[in-house]
Residue, then its C-alpha position, 0 to 999 in steps of 0.5 A: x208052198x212051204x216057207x214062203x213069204x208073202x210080204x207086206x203091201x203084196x198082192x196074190x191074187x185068185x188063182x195064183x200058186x207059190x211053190x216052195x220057198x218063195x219070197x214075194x216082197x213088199x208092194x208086189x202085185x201078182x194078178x190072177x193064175x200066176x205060177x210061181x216057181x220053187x227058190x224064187x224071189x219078185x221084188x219090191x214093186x214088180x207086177x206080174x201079169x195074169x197067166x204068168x208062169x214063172x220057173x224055178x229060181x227066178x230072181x225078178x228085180x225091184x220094180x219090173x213089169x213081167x208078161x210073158x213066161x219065165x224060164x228057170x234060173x233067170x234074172x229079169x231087170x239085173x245085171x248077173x255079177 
């Protein structure tokens, strides 16, 4: 997609589609067929397992392990303030 970043140390791997303005931070691994969508940010360190489908919106904190799908606007390992 347009405006994303794909950050240092990061993994996308084959297969893997980022929509709109998405934020893969440093030392993520994204494996194989993973969708990412639109406004979402996975943080420092966090795998993504393969097939994943992550929705709009997604924040994914630092260090977190994801295998299964991912409704939009949720936060997965944080605490909402």
């Amino acid at each position: 997609g347009d405006n994303c970043i794909v950050n240092s140390g990061s993994v996308v791997s084959h297969d893997s589609v980022l929509a709109d303005n998405v934020h893969i931070a440093p030392g993520a691994i994204l494996a194989g067929g993973v969708r990412v969508g639109s406004d979402t940010l996975v943080g420092m360190g966090v795998t993504i397992y393969l097939g994943v489908e992550l929705g709009e919106r997604v924040v994914v904190v630092n260090g977190q392990h994801v295998f299964e799908n991912v409704r939009s606007d949720r936060l997965i390992g944080g605490q909402r303030r």
